[in-house]
C-alpha positions in Angstrom: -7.3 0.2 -5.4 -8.0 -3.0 -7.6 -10.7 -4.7 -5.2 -9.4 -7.8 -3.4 -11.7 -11.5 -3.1 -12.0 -11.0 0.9 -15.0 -14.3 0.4 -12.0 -16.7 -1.3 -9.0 -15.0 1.3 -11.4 -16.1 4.1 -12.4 -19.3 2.2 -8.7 -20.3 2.0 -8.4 -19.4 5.8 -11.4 -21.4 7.1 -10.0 -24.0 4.8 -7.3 -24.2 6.4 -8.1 -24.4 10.0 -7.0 -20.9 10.9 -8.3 -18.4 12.5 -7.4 -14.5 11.8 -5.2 -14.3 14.8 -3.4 -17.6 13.9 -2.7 -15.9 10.1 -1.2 -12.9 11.8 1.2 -14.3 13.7 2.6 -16.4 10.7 2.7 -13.2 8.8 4.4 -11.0 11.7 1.9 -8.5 12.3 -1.3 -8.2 14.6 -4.8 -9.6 14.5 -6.3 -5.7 13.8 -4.2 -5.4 10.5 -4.6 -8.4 9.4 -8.2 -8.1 10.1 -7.5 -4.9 7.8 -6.4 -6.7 5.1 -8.6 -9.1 4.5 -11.4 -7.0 4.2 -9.7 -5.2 1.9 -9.6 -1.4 3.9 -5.6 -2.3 3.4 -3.7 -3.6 1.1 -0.9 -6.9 1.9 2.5 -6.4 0.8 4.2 -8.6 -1.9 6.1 -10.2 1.5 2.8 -11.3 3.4 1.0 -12.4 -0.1 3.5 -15.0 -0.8 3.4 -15.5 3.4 0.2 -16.6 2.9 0.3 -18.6 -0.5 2.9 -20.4 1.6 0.3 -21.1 4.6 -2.5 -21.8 2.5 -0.3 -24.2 0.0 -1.9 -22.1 -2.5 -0.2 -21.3 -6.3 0.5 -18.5 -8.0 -2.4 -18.9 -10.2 -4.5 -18.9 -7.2 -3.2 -16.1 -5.1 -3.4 -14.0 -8.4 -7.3 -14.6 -8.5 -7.7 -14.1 -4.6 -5.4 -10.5 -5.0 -5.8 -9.3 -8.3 -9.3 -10.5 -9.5 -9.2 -7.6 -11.9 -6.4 -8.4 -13.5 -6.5 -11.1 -16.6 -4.2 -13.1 -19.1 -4.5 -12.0 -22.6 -1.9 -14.7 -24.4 1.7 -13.2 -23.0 -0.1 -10.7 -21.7 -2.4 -8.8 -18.7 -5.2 -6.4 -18.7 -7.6 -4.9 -16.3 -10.9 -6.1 -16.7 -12.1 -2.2 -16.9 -9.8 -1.9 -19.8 -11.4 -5.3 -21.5 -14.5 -3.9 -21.4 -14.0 -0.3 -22.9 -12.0 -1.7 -25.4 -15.1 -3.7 -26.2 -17.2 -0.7 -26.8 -14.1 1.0 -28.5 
């Protein structure tokens, strides 16, 4: 699983004025899973990650480094950081 930013996802949160409970209920589910999910155990669906870009008034951009911190723009592109760095050694 490609390791989510639980610090910024609670960041945005506490930002925000919310607490986990208030987060669920936006999203439709219950305080446990969404407890879950933002430590990561579980992953969100596509549904609940732009239900919470929504929420936190956040862009696409920003919801991309909080979910997929792994993940980076190469011109047109995207890579997995792992993949940067062997072909670096390559």
């Amino acid at each position: 699983m490609v390791p989510l930013r639980t610090n910024e996802l609670k960041a945005e949160r506490a930002r925000n004025g919310l607490r986990q409970e208030d987060v669920a209920a936006a999203l439709g589910i219950t305080k446990a899973n969404y407890s879950k999910k933002e430590k990561g155990v579980i992953r969100f669906t596509g549904a609940e990650m732009v239900g919470l870009m929504k929420l936190f008034r956040i862009s696409i951009d920003q919801a991309n480094d909080i979910f997929f911190p792994e993940i980076v723009p190469i011109g047109n592109e995207y890579c997995l950081r792992t993949e940067l760095k062997r072909l670096d050694h390559d």
